[in-house]
C-alpha positions as a printed NumPy array, in Angstrom:
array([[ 45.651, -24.873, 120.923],
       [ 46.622, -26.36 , 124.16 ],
       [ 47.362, -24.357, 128.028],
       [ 50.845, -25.169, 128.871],
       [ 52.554, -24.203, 131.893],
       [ 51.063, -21.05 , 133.739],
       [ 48.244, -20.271, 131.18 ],
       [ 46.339, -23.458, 133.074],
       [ 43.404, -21.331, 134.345],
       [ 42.286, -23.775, 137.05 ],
       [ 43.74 , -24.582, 140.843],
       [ 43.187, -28.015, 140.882],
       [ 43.718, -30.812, 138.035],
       [ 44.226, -34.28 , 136.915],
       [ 47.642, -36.045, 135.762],
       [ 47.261, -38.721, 133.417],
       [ 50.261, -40.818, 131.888],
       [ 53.327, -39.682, 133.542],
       [ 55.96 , -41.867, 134.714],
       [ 55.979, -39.796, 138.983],
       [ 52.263, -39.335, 138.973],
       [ 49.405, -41.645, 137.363],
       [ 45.674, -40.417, 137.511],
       [ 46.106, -38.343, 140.296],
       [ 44.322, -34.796, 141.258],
       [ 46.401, -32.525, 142.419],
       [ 46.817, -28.7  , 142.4  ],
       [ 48.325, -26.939, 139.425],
       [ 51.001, -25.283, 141.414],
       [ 52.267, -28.69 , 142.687],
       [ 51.972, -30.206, 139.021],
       [ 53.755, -26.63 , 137.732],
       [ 56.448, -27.834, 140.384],
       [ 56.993, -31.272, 139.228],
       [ 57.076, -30.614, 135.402],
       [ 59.432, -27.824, 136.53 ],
       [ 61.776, -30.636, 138.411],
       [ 61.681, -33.176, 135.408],
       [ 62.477, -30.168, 132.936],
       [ 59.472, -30.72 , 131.028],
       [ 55.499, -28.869, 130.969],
       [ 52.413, -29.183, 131.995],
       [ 50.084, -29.433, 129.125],
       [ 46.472, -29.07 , 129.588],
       [ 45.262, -32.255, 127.47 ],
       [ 41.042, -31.702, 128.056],
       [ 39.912, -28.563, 129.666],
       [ 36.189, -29.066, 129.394],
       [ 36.409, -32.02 , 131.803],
       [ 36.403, -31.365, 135.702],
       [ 38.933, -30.853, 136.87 ],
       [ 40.636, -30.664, 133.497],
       [ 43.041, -33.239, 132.313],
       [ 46.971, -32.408, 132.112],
       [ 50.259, -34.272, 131.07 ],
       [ 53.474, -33.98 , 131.996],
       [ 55.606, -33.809, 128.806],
       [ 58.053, -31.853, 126.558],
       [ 55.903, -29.636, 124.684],
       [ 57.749, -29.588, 121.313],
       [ 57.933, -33.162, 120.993],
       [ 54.08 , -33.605, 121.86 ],
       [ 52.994, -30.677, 119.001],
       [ 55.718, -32.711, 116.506],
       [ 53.921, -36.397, 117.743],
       [ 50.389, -34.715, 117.027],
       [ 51.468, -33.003, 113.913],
       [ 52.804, -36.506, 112.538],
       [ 49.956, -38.362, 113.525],
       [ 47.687, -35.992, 111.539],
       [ 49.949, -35.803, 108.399],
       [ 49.881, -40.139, 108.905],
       [ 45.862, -40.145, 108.676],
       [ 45.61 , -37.77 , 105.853],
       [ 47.496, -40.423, 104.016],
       [ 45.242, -43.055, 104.382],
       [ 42.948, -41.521, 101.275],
       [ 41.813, -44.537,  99.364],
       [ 42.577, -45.465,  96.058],
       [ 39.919, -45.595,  93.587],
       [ 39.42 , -48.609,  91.104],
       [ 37.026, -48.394,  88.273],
       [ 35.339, -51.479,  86.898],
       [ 32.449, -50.799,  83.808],
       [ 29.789, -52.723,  83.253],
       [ 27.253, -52.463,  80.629],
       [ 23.442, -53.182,  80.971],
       [ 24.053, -56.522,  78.588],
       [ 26.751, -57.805,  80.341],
       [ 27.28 , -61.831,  80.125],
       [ 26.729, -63.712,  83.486],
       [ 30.096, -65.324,  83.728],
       [ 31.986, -61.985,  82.929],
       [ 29.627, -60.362,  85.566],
       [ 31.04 , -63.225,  88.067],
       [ 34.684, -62.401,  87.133],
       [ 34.131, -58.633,  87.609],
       [ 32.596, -59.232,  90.898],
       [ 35.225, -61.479,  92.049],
       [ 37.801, -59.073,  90.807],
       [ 35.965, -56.485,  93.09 ],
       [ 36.29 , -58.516,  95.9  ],
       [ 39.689, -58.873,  96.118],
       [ 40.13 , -55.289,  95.528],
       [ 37.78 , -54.249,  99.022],
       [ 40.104, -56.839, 100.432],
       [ 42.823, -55.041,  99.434],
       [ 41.376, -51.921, 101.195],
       [ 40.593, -50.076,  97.477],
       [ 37.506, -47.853,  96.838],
       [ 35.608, -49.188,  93.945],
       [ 33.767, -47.022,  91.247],
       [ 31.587, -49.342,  89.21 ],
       [ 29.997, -47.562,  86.067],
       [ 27.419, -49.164,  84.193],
       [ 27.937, -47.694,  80.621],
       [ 25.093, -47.022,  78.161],
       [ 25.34 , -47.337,  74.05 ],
       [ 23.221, -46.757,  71.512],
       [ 19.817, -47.711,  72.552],
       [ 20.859, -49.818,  75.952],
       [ 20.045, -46.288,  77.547],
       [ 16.011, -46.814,  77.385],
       [ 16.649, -49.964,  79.542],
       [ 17.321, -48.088,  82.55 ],
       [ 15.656, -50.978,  84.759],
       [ 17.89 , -53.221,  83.864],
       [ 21.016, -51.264,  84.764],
       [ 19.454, -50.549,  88.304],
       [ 18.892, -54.551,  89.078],
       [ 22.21 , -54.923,  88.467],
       [ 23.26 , -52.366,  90.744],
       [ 21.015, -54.219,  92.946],
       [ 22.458, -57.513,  92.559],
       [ 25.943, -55.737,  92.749],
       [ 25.338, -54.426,  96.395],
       [ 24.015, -58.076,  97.16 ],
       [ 27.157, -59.512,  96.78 ],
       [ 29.248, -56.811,  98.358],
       [ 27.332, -55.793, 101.408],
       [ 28.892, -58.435, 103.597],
       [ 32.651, -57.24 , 102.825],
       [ 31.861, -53.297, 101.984],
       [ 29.291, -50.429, 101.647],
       [ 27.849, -47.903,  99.811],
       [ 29.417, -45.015,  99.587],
       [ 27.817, -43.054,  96.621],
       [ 24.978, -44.209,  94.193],
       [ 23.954, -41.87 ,  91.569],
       [ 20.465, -43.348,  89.718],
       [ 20.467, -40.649,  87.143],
       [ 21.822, -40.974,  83.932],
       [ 24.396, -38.887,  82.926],
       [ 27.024, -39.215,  79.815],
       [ 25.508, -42.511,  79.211],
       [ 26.519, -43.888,  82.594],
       [ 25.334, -44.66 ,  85.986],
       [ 27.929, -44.679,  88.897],
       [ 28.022, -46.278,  92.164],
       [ 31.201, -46.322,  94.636],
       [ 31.873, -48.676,  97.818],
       [ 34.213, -48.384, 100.425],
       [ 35.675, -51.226, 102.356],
       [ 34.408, -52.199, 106.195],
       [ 36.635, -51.341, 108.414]])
């Protein structure tokens, strides 16, 4: 994953974030020296750069740090909300849903709005896809569109939005 210590392949390199050297370019048998001094190891942050980019740092608490970081972001899945519509929905129930939605993508909650069909609502597929139309009018200022499935399936339609970040 990362060159630590002697497996640093080239002669000359730059420190970044350490408390005895800041941004400097050194060699790697100096830097091997220093880490060696502090009790700590050189770890080879970016090796594509040049010279490539090391840190001075105890290597099992910077795999732990990076391990915990990436365990912290896989937690930040969003939770998805459902709100149904139907094709004849009332104008002032409409208002409440969308408000309702709102302050759900405030809230930082994905939002699956379905648009359900019954009986013989399901030949007025127009209608269902202006109000998916005027739904992503009112949200596009405070979210956007993840998914938007046109087709009809089950007697539904489906559309999901994601907050802004």
């Amino acid at each position: 994953m990362f060159n630590i210590n002697k497996n640093i392949k080239s002669k000359i390199i730059r420190i970044i974030g350490n408390n005895i050297i800041k941004n400097k370019i050194i060699k790697t048998k100096e830097a091997l020296y220093i880490a060696k001094k502090s009790n700590m190891d050189l770890i080879e942050i970016n090796s594509k750069t040049n010279p490539p980019i090391c840190k001075i740092l105890d290597y099992g608490k910077f795999i732990y740090r990076k391990n915990k970081n990436i365990k912290k972001n896989k937690n930040k899945n969003f939770i998805i909300k459902e709100i149904k519509f139907r094709p004849n929905t009332n104008k002032n129930d409409y208002n409440i849903k969308i408000r309702k939605i709102k302050n759900l993508i405030k809230k930082k909650y994905k939002i699956k709005i379905i648009i359900r069909f019954k009986g013989r609502e399901i030949i007025h597929k127009n209608i269902a896809i202006k109000m998916f139309n005027n739904i992503k009018k009112n949200l596009n200022k405070i979210s956007k569109l993840d998914f938007l499935n046109n087709k009809i399936e089950n007697n539904q339609m489906i559309m999901i939005f994601k907050p802004n970040k």
